[in-house]
HTML snippet that shows the backbone in 3Dmol.js (N, CA, C, O; Angstrom):
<script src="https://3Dmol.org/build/3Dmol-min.js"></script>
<div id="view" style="width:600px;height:400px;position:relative"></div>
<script>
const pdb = `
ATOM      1  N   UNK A   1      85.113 105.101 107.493  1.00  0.00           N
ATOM      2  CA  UNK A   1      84.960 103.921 106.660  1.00  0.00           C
ATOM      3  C   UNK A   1      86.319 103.252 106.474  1.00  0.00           C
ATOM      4  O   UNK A   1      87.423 103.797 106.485  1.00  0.00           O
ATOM      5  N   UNK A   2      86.022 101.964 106.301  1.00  0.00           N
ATOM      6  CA  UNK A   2      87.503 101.495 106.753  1.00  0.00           C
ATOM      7  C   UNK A   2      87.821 100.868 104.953  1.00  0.00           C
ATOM      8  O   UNK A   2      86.979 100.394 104.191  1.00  0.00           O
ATOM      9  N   UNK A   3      88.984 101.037 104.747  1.00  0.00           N
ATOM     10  CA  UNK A   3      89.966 100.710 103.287  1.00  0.00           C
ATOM     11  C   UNK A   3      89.419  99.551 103.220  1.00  0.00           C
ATOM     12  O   UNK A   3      88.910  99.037 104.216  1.00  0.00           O
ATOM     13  N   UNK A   4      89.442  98.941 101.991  1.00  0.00           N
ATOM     14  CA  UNK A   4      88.717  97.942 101.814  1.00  0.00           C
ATOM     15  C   UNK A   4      89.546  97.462 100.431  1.00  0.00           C
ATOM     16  O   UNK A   4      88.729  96.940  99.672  1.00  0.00           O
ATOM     17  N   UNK A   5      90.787  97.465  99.900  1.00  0.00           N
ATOM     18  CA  UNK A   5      91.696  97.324  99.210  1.00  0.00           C
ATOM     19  C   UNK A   5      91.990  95.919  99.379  1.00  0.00           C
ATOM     20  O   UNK A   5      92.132  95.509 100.530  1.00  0.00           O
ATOM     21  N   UNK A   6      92.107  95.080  98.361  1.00  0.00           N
ATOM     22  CA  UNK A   6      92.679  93.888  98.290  1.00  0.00           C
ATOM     23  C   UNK A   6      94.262  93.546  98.384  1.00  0.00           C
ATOM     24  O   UNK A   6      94.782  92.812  97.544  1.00  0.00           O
ATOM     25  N   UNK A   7      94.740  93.917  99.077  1.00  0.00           N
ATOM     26  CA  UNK A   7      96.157  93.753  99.207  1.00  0.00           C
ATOM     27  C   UNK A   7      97.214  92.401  99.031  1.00  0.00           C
ATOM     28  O   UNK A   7      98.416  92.228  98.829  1.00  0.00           O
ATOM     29  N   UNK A   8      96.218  91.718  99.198  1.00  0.00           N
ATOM     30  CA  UNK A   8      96.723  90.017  98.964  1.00  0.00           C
ATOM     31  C   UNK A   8      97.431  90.404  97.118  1.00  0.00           C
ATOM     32  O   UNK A   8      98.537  89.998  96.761  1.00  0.00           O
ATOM     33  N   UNK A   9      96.651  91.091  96.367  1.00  0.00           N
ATOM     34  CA  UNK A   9      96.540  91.110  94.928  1.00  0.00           C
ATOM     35  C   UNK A   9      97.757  92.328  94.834  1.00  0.00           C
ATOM     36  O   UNK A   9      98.723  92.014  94.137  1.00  0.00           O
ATOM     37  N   UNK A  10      97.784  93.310  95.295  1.00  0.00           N
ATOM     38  CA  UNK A  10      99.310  93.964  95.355  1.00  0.00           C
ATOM     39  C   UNK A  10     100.678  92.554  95.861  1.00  0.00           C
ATOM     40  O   UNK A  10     101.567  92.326  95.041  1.00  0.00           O
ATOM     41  N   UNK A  11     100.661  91.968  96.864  1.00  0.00           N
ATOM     42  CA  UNK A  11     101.168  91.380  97.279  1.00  0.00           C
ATOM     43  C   UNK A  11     101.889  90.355  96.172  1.00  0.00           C
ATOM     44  O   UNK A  11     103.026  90.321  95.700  1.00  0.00           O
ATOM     45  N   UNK A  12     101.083  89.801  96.044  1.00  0.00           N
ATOM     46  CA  UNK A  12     100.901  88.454  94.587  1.00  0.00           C
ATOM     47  C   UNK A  12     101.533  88.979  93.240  1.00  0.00           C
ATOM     48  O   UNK A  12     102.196  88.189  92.568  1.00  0.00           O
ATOM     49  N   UNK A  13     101.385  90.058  92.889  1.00  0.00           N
ATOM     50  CA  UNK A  13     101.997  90.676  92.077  1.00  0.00           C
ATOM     51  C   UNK A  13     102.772  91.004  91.889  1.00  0.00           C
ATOM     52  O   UNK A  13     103.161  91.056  90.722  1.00  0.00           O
ATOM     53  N   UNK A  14     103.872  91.661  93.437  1.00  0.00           N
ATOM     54  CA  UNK A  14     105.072  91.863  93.063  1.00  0.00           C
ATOM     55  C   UNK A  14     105.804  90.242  93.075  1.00  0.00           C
ATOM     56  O   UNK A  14     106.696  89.855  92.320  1.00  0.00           O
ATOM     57  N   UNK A  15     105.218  89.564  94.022  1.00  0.00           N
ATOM     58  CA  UNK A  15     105.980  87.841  94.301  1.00  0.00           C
ATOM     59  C   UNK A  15     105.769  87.636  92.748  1.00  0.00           C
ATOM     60  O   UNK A  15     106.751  88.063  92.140  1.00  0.00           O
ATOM     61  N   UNK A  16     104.819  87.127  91.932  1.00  0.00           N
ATOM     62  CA  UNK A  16     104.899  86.677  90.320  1.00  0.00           C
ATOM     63  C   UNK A  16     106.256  87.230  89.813  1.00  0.00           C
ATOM     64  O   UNK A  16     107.243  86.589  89.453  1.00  0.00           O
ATOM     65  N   UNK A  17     105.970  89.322  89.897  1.00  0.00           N
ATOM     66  CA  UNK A  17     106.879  89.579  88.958  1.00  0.00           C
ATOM     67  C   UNK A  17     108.132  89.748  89.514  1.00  0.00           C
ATOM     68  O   UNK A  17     108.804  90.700  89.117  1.00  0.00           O
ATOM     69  N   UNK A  18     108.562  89.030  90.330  1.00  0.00           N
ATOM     70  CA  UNK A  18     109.606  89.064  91.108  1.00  0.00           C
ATOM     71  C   UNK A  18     110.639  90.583  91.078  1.00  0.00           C
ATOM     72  O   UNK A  18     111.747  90.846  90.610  1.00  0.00           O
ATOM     73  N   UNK A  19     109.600  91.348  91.841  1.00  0.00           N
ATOM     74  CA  UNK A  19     110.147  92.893  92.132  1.00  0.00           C
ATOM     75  C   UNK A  19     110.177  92.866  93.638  1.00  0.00           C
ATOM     76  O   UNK A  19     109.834  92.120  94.555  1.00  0.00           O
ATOM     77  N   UNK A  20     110.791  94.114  93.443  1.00  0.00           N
ATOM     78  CA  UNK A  20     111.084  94.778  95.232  1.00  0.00           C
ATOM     79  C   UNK A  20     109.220  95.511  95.076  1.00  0.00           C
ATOM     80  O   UNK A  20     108.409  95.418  94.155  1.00  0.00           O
ATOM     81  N   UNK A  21     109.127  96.288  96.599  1.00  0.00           N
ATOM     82  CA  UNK A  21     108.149  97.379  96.620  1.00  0.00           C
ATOM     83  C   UNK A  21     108.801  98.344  96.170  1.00  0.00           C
ATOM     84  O   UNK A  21     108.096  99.274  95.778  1.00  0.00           O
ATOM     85  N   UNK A  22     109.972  98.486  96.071  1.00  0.00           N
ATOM     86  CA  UNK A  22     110.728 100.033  95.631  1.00  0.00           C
ATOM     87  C   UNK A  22     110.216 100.056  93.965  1.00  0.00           C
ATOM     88  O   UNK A  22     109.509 100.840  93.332  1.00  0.00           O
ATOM     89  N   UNK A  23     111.051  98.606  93.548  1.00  0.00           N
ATOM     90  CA  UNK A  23     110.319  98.551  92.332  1.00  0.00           C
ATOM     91  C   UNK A  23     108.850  98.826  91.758  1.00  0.00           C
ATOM     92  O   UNK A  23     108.708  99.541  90.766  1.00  0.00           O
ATOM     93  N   UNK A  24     108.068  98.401  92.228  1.00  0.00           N
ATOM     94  CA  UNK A  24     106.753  98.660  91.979  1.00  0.00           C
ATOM     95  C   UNK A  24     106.481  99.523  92.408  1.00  0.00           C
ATOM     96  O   UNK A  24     105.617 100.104  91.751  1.00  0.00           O
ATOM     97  N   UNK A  25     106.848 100.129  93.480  1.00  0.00           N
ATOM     98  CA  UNK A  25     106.417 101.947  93.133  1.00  0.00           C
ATOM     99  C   UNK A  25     106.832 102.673  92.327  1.00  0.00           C
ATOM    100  O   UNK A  25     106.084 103.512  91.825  1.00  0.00           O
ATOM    101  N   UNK A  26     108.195 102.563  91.950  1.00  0.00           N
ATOM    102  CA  UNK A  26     108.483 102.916  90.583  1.00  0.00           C
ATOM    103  C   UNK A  26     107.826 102.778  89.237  1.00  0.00           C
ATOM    104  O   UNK A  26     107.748 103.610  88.333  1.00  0.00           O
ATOM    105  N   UNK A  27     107.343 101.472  89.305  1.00  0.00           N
ATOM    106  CA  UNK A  27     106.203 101.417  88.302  1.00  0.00           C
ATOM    107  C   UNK A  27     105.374 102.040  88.066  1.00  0.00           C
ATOM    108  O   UNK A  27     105.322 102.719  87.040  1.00  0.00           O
ATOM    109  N   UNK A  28     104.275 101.985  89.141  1.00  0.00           N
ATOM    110  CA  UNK A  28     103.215 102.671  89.410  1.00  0.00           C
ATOM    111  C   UNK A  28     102.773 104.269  89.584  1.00  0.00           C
ATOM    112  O   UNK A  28     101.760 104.948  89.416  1.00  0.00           O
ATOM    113  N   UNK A  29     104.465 104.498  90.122  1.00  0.00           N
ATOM    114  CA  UNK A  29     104.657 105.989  90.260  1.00  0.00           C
ATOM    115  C   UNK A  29     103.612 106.875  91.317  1.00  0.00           C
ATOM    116  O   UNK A  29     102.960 107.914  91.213  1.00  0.00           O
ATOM    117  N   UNK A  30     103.867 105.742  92.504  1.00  0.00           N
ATOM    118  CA  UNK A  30     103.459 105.870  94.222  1.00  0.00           C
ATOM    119  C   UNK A  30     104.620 105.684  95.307  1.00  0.00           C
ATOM    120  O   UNK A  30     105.398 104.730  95.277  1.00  0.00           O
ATOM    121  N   UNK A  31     104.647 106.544  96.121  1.00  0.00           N
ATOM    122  CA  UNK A  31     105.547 106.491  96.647  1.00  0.00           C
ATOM    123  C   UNK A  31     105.697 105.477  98.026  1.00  0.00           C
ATOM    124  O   UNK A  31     104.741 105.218  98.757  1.00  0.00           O
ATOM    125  N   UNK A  32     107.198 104.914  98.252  1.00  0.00           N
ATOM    126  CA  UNK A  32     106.283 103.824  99.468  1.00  0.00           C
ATOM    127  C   UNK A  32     105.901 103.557 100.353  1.00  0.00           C
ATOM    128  O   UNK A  32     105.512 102.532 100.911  1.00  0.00           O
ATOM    129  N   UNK A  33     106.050 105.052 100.642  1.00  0.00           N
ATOM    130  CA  UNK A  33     105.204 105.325 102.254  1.00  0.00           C
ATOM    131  C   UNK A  33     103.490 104.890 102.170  1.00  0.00           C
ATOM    132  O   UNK A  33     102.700 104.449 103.005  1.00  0.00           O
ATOM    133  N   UNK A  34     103.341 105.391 100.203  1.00  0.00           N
ATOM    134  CA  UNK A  34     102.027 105.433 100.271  1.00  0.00           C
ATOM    135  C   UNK A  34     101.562 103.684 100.439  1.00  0.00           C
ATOM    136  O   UNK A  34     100.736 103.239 101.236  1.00  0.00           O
ATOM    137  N   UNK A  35     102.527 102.759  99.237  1.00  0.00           N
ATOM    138  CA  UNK A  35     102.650 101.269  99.292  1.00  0.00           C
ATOM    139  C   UNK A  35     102.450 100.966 100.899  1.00  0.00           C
ATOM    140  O   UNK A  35     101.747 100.153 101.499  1.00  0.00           O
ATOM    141  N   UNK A  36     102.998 101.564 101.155  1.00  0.00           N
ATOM    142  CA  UNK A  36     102.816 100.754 103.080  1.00  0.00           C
ATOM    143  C   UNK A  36     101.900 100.932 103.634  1.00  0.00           C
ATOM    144  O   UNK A  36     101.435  99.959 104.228  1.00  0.00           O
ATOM    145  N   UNK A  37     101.309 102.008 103.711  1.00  0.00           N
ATOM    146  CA  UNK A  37     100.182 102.504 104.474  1.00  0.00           C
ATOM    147  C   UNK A  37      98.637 101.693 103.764  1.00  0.00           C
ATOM    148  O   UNK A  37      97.597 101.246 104.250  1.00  0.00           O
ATOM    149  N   UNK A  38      99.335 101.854 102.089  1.00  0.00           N
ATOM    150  CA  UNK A  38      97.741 100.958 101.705  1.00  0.00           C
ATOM    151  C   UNK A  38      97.990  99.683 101.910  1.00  0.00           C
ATOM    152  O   UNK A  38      96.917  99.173 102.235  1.00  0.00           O
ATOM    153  N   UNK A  39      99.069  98.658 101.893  1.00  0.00           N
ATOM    154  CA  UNK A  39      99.606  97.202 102.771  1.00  0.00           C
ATOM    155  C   UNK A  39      99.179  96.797 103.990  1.00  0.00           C
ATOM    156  O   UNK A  39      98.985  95.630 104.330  1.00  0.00           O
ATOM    157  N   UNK A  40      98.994  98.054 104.831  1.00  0.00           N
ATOM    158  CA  UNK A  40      98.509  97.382 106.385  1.00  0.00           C
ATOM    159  C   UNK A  40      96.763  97.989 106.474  1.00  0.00           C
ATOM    160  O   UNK A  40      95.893  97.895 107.339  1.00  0.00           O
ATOM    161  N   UNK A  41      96.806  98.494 105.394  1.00  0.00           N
ATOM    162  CA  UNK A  41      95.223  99.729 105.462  1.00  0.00           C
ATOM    163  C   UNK A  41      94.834 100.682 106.959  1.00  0.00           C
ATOM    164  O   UNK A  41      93.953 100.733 107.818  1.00  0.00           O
ATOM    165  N   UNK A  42      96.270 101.431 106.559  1.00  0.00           N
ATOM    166  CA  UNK A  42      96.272 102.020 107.770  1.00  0.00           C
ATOM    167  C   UNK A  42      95.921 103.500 107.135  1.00  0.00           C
ATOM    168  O   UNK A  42      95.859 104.436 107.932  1.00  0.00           O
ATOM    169  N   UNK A  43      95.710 103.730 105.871  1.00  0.00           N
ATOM    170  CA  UNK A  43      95.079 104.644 105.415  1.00  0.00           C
ATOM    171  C   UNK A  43      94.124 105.216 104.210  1.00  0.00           C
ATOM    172  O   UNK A  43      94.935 105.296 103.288  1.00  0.00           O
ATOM    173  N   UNK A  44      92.950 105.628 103.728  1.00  0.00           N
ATOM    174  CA  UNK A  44      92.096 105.994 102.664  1.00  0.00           C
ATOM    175  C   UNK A  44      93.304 105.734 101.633  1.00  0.00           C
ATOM    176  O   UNK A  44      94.490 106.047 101.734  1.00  0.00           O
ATOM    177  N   UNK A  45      92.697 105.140 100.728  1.00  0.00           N
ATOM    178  CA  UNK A  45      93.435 105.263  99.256  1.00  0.00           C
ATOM    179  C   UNK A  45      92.625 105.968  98.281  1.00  0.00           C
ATOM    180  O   UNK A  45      91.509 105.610  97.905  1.00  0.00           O
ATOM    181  N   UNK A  46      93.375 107.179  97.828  1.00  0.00           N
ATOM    182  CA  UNK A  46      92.871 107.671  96.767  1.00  0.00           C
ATOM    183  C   UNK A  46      92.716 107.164  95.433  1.00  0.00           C
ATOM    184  O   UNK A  46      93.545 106.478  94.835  1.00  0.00           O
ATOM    185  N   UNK A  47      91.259 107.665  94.876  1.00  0.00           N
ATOM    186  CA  UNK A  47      91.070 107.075  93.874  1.00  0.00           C
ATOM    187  C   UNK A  47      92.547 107.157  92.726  1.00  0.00           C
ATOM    188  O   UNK A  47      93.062 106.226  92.107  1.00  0.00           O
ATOM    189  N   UNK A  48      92.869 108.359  92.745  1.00  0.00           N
ATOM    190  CA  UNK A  48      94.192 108.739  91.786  1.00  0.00           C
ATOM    191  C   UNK A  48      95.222 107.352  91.599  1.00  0.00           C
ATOM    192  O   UNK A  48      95.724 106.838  90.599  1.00  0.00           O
ATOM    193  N   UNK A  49      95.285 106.967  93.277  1.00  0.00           N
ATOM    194  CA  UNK A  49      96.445 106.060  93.102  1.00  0.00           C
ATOM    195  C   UNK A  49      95.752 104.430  92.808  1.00  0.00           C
ATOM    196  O   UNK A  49      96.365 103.401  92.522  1.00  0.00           O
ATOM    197  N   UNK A  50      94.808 104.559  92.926  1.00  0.00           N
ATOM    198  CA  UNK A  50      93.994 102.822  92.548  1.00  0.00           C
ATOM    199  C   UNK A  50      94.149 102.911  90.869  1.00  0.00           C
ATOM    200  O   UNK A  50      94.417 101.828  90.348  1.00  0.00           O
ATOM    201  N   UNK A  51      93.999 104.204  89.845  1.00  0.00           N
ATOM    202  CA  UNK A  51      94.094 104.278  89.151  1.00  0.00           C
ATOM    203  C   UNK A  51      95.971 104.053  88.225  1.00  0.00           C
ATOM    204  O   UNK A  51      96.446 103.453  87.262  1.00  0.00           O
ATOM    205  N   UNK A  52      96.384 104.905  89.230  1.00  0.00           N
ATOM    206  CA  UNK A  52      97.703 104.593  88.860  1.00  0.00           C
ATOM    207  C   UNK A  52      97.984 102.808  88.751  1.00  0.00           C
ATOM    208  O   UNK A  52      98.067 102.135  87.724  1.00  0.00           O
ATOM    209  N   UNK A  53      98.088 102.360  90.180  1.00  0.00           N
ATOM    210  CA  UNK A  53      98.261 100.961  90.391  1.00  0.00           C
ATOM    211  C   UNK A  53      97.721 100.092  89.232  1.00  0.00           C
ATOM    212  O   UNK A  53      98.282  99.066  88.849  1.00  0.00           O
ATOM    213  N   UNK A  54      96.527 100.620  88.684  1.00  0.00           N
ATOM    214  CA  UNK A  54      95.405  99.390  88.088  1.00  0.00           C
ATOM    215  C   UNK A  54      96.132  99.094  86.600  1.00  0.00           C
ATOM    216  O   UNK A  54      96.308  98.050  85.973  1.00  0.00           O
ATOM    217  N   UNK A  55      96.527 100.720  86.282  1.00  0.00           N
ATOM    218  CA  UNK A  55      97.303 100.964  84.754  1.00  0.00           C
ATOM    219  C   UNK A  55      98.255 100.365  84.754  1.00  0.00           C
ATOM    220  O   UNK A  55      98.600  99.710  83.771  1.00  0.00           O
ATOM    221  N   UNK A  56      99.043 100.432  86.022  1.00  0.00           N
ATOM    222  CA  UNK A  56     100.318  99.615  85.535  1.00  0.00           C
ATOM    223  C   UNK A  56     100.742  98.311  85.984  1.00  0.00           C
ATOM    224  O   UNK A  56     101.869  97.816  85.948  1.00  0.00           O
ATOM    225  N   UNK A  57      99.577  97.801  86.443  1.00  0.00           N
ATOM    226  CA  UNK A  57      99.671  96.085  86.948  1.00  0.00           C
ATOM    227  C   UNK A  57      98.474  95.485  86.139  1.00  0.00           C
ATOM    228  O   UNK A  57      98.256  94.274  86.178  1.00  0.00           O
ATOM    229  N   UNK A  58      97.667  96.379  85.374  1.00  0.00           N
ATOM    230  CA  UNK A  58      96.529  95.418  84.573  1.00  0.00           C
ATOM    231  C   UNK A  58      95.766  94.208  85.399  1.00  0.00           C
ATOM    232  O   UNK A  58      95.472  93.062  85.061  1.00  0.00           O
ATOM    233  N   UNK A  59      95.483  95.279  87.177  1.00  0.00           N
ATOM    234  CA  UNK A  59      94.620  94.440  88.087  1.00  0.00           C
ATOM    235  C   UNK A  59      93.354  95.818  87.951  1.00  0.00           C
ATOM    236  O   UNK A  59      93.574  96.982  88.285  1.00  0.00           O
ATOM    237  N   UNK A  60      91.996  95.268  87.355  1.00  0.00           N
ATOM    238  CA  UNK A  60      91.535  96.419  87.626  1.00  0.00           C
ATOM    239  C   UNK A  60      90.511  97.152  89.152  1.00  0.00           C
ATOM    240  O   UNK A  60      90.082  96.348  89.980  1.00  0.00           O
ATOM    241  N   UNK A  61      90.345  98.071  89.263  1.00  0.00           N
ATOM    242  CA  UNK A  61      90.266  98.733  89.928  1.00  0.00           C
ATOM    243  C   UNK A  61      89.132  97.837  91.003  1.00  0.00           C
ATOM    244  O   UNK A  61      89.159  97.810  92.234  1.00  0.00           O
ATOM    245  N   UNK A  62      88.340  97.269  90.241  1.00  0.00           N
ATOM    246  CA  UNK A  62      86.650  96.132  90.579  1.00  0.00           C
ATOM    247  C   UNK A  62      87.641  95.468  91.381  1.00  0.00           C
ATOM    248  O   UNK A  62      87.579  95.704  92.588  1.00  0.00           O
ATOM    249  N   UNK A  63      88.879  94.396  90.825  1.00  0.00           N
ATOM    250  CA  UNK A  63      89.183  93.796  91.392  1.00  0.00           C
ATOM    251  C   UNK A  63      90.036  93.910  92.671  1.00  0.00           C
ATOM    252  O   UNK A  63      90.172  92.967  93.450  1.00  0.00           O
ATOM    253  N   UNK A  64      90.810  95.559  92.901  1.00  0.00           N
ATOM    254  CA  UNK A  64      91.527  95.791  94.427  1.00  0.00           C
ATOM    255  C   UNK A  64      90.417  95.940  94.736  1.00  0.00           C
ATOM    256  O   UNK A  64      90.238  95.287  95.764  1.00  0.00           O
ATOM    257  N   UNK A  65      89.226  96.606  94.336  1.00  0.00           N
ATOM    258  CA  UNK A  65      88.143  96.970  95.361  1.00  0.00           C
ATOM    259  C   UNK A  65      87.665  95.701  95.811  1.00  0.00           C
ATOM    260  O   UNK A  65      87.203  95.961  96.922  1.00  0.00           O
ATOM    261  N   UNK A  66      87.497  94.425  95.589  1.00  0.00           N
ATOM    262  CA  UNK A  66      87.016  93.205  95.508  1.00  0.00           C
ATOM    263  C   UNK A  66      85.657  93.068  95.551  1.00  0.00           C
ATOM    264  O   UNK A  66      84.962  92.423  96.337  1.00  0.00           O
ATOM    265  N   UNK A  67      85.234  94.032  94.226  1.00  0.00           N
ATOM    266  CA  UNK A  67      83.749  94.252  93.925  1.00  0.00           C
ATOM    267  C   UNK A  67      83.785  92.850  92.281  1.00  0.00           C
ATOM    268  O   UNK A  67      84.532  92.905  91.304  1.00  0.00           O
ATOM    269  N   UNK A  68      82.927  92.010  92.523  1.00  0.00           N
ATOM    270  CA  UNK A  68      82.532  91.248  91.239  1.00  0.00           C
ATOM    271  C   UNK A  68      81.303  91.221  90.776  1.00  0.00           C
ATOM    272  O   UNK A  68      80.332  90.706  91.330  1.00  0.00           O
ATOM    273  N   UNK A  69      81.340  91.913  89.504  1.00  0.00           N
ATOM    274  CA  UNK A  69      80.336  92.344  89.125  1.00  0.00           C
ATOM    275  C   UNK A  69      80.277  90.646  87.932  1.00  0.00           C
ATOM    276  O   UNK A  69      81.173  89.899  87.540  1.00  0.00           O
ATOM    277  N   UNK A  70      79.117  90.652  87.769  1.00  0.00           N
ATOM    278  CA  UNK A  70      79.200  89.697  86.578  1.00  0.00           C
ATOM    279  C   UNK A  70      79.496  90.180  85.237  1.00  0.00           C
ATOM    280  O   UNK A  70      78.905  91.185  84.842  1.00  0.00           O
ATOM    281  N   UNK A  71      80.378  89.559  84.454  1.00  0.00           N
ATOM    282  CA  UNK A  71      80.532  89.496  83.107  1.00  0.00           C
ATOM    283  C   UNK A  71      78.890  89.388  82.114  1.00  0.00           C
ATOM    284  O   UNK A  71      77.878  88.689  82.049  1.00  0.00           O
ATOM    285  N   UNK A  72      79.521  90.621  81.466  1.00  0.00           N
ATOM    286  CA  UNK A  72      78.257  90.755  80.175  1.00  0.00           C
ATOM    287  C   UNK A  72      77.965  89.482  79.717  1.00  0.00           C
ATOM    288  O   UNK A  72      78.931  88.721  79.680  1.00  0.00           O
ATOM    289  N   UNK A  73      77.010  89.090  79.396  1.00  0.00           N
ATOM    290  CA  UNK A  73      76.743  87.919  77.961  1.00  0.00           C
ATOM    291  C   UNK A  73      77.102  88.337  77.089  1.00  0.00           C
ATOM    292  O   UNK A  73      77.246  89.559  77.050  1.00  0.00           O
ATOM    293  N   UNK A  74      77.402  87.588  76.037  1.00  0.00           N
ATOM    294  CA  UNK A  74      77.924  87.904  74.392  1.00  0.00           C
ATOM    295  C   UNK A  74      76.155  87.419  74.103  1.00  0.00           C
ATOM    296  O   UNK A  74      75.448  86.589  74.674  1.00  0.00           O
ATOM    297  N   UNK A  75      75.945  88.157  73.209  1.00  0.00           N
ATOM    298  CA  UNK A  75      74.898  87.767  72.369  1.00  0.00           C
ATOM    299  C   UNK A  75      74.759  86.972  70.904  1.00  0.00           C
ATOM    300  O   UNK A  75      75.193  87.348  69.815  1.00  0.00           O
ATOM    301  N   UNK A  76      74.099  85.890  71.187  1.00  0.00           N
ATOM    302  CA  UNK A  76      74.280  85.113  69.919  1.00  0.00           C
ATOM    303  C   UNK A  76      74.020  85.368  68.467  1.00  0.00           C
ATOM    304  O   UNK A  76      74.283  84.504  67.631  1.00  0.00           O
TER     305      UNK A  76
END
`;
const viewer = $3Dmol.createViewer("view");
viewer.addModel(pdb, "pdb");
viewer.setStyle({}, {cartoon: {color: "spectrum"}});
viewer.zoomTo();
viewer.render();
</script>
């Protein structure tokens, strides 16, 4: 099964917060062999590290997966 990671949205994120990848693995606390390999999706990403990533960029997990689910209704 092939990675299916939104990488445009890693990408975009470090350009906004104007970091290195060194930086943001530091953040995230992934190393950047792993950053690279999930960049070209040249390999499975573990759930562990979608979790890491999601905590510390406040992209969540729906959205690297580029699953959109619809938003609840508020009830009147």
């Amino acid at each position: 099964m092939k990675n299916i990671i939104k990488t445009e949205l890693i990408q975009k994120y470090i350009e906004e917060n104007n970091i290195t990848k060194t930086d943001f693995c530091k953040q995230c606390k992934i190393s950047t062999s792993t950053l690279n390999l999930l960049l070209k999706n040249k390999a499975k990403t573990k759930i562990e590290t979608l979790i890491k990533i999601s905590k510390s960029t406040k992209i969540t997990i729906d959205e690297l997966l580029g699953l959109n689910f619809p938003k609840p209704k508020k009830k009147a």
